[in-house]
C-alpha positions as CSV (number, residue, x, y, z in Angstrom):
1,X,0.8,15.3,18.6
2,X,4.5,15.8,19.6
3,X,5.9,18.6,18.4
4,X,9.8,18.2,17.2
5,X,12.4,17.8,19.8
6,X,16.0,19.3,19.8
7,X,16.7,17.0,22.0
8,X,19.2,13.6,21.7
9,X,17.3,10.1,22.2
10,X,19.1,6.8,22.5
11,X,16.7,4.4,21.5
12,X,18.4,1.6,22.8
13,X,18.5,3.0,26.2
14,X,14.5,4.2,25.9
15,X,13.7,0.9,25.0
16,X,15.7,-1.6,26.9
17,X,13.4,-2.6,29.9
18,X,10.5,-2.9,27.8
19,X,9.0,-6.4,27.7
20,X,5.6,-6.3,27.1
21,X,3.9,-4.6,23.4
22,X,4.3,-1.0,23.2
23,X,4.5,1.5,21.2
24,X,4.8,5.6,21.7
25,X,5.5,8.6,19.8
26,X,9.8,9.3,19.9
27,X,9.4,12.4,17.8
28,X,7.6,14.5,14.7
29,X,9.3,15.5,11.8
30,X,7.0,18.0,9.8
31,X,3.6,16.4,9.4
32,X,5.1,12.5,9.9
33,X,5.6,11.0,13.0
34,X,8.4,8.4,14.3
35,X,7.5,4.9,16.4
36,X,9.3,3.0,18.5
37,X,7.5,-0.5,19.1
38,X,8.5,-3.2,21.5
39,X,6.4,-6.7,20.3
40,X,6.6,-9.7,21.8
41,X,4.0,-12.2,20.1
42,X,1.5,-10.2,17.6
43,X,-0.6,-7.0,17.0
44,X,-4.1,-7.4,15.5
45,X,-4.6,-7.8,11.5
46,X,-5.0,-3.8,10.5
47,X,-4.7,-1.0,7.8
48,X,-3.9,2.7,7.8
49,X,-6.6,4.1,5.0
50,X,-4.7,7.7,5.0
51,X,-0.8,6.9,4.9
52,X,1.9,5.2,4.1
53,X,4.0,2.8,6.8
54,X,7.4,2.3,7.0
55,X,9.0,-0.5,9.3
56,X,12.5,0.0,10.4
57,X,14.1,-3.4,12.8
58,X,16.7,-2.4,14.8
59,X,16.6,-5.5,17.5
60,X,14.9,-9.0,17.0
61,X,13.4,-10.4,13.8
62,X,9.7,-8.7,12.6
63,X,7.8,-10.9,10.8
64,X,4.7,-8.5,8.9
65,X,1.8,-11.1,7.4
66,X,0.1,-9.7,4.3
67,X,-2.6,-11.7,3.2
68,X,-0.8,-13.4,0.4
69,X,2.7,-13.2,2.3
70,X,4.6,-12.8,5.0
71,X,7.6,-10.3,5.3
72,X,10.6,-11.1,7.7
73,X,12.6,-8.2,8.6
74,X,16.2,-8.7,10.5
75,X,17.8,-5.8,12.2
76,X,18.5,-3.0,9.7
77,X,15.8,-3.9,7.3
78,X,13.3,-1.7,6.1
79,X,9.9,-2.5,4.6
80,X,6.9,-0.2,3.2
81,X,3.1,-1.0,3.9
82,X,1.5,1.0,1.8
83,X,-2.0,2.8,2.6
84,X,-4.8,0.6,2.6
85,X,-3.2,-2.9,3.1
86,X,-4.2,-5.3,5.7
87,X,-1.7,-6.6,7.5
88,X,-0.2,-7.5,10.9
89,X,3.2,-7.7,12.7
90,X,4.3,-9.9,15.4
91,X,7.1,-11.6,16.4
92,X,8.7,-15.1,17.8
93,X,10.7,-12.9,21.1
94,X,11.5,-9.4,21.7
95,X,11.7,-7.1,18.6
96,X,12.1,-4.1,18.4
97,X,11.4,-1.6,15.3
98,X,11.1,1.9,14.4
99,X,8.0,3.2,12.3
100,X,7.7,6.0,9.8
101,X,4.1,7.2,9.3
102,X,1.9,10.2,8.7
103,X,0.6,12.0,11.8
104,X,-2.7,12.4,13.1
């Protein structure tokens, strides 16, 4: 795990060249970690047994299919998964968002 940074990151700028899926560790806070994802189509179906997910978009539009709905976040949207829920996120063009979940 990551251990906090006193150190500034520009998102923007770490994710800018990014095309293809990715997602990577930006920092820890306490026992909770932050994500930055870069999707361009969609991430398997899925579900987090221990924790909690929060989705944060800060470019593109995140669409997050439950299996009785389907969430779309715009830019400065935020949306909770909570623990144990299938779902899966993809997208329509290049999103990018910001999750908020326990570490490992």
């Amino acid at each position: 795990m990551v251990h906090a940074q006193r150190k500034k990151i520009n998102l923007f700028e770490a994710t800018k060249n990014i095309r293809e899926y990715t997602n990577f560790v930006v920092n820890e806070v306490n026992d909770h970690v932050l994500r930055a994802a870069v999707i361009d189509g969609e991430f398997h179906w899925h579900k987090h047994e221990d924790t909690d997910e929060m989705f944060l978009v800060i470019e593109g539009v995140l669409f997050i299919d439950l299996d009785e709905e389907t969430v779309t976040l715009h830019p400065g949207d935020v949306y909770t998964i909570p623990r144990n829920v299938m779902h899966r996120t993809r997208s329509k063009g290049r999103t990018v968002n910001l999750c908020f979940e326990k570490g490992e």
